[in-house]
C-alpha positions, 0 to 999 in steps of 0.5 A, spaced: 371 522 192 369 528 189 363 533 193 359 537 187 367 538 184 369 540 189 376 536 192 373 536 200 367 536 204 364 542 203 358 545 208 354 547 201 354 539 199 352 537 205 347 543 206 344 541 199 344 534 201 341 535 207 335 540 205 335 539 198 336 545 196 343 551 198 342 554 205 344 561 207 347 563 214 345 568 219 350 570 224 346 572 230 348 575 237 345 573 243 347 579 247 352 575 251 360 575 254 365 571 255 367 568 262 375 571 258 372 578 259 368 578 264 372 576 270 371 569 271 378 567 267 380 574 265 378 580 262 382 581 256 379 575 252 383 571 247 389 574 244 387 574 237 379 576 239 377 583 237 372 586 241 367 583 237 368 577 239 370 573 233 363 575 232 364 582 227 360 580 221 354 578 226 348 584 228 347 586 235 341 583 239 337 589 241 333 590 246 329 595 249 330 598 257 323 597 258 323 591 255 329 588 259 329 580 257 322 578 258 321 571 254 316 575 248 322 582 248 327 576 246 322 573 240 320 579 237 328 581 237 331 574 235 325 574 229 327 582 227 334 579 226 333 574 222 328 577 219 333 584 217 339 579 215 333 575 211 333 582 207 339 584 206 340 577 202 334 579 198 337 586 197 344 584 195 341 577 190 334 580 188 330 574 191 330 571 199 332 563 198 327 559 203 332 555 208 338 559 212 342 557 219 342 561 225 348 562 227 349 565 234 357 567 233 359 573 238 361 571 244 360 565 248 353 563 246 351 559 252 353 564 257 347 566 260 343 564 265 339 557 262 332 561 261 333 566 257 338 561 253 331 557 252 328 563 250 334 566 245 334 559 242 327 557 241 325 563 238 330 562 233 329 555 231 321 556 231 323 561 225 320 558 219 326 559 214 331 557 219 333 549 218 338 548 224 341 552 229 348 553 231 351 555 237 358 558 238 361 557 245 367 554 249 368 547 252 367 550 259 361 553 258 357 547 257 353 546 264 349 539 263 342 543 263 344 547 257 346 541 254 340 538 256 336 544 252 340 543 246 338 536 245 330 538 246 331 543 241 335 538 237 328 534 237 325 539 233 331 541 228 338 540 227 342 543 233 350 545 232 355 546 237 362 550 236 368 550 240 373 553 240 379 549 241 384 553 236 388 548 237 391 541 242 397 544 244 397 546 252 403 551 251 400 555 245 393 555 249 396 558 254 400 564 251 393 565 247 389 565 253 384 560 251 383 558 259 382 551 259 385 545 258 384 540 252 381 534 257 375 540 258 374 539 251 373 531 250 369 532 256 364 536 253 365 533 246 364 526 250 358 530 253 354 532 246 356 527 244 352 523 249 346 527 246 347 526 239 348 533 238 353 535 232 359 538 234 364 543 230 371 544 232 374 551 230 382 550 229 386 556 228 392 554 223 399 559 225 399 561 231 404 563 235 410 559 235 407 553 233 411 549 228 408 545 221 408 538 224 403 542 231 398 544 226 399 537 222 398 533 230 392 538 231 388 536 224 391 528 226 387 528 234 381 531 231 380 526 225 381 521 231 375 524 235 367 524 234 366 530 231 361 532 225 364 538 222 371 543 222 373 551 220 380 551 219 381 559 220 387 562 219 390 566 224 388 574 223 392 580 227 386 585 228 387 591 230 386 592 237 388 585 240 393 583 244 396 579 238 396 585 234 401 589 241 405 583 241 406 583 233 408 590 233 413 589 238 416 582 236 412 582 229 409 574 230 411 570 222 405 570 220 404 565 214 404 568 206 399 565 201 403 559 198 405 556 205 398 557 207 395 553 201 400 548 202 398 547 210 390 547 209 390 543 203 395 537 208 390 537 213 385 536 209 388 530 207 388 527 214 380 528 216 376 523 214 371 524 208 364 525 212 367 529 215 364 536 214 369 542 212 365 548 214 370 554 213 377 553 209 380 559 210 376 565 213 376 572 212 378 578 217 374 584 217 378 588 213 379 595 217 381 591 222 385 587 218 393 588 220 397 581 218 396 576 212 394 582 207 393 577 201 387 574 206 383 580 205 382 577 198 378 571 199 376 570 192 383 570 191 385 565 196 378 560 194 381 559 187 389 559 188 386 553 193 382 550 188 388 549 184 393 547 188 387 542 189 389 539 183 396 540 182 396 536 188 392 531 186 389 531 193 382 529 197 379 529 203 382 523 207 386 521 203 391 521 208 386 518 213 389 512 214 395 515 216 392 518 222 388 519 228 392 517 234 389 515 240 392 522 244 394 528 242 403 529 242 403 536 246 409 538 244 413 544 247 411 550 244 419 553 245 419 559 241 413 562 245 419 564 250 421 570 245 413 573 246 
């Protein structure tokens, strides 16, 4: 199978698909924070998170004090963020394309009370160059009435829910705090689901301590769950994160570029073809950026994956067959003892 000559699923195809035409994303913040922050689980975030909330290419929400978070303050700044993004496409490619997804990213975008969720997503859906919504969030901040609200506004045009899962292995996910079990993940997925509400799962490959064959079980676990899209990331050690004292102190093995092809490129191969790929590698802001340095260069990465592509001979699926186990194989991730 092959999407637009490409050896995968790629989100531009389906986008190009869907709305007949290529769609632009808008990273947006919604002024939000994460219960990993704030005290609820912990103060510190993820161990990978910066302090932009894996939000760092995304503009601030900015709301005056006078105008606090009235429903028509909250319009008038989701609309100027847009529209400030809108001219900075402009600017940089001479013209403004007509189609663009709004991407709440920073943060925990359904952490906050339910009304000013409904103002915050309405006002961006309403946009007329917005084509479909994509809200970034955690499996455990998913209350019922929230899901609720996503499905309404999924009526008008397409809604899209991001968790972060990282990965199914419950030792790794307690070593980079993510604070919640894999079984809060299939809740909420069987939850939007439910609602018939997209769903896209973020999977970071080189965690800490996991092995080859964990990252190869977590591609295998979700190619058997009912989702619609991926981001496969590489993990990035940033400057001021936990992972980056950690890595000073007993420097984590962080994956070279042909290693890291060789992964992407088998995960792939294991997730059914509708399956829709929306990042394939990721790029960590670049003054932040501690560890892989080669990933700063993407263009670099996108066209030695490309190749590899073809030097394998590999597609999306091919190995699907062989995959989807009925429930995840949590093994133990003993090399999380040496951090």
């Amino acid at each position: 199978m092959n999407w637009n000559g490409k050896p995968y699923h790629s989100l531009d195809f389906e986008m190009k698909s869907r709305f007949g035409q290529k769609v632009y994303k808008i990273a947006l913040d919604g002024h939000m924070t994460c219960p990993n922050r704030d005290g609820t689980l912990g103060t510190r975030g993820c161990i990978f998170c910066s302090e932009g909330g894996s939000g760092d290419f995304a503009a601030p929400l900015a709301f005056s004090e006078a105008s606090g978070f009235l429903e028509s303050s909250i319009a008038s700044a989701v609309n100027a963020q847009i529209e400030s993004a809108i001219l900075r496409i402009k600017n940089k490619m001479g013209t403004a394309p007509d189609a663009y997804i709004a991407y709440f990213q920073s943060y925990t975008n359904t952490y906050a009370p339910l009304s000013y969720l409904e103002a915050l997503f309405t006002a961006a859906i309403r946009h007329p160059k917005v084509v479909a919504l994509s809200i970034g969030t955690r499996p455990d901040c998913l209350p019922d009435e929230v899901v609720k609200l996503c499905a309404r506004l999924n009526q008008e045009k397409p809604v899209w829910l991001e968790l972060g899962l990282q990965t199914i292995h419950e030792d790794t996910a307690r070593f980079i705090r993510r604070g919640y079990p894999l079984s809060t993940f299939t809740d909420a997925l069987k939850r939007l689901r439910a609602e018939n509400l997209e769903t896209i799962v973020h999977v970071i490959l080189g965690l800490p301590g996991e092995s080859r064959e964990q990252m190869l079980q977590t591609a295998r676990y979700l190619a058997g769950q009912d989702i619609q899209g991926i981001k496969l990331q590489l993990l990035h050690v940033l400057k001021g994160t936990d992972l980056a004292t950690v890595y000073e102190q007993h420097p984590v093995p962080v994956m070279d570029l042909d290693e890291y092809l060789n992964l992407v490129i088998d995960c792939i191969a294991l997730l059914p073809p509708e399956l829709v790929i929306h990042r394939i590698t990721g790029d960590g802001p670049k003054n932040l950026l501690i560890a892989p340095l080669w990933s700063a260069n993407k263009r670099l990465v996108l066209n030695s994956l490309t190749r590899r592509f073809k030097e394998r001979g590999i597609t999306q699926g091919c190995a699907c067959a062989l995959t989807a186990p009925s429930a995840p194989i949590d093994t133990p991730n003993d090399m999380l003892s040496k951090y």
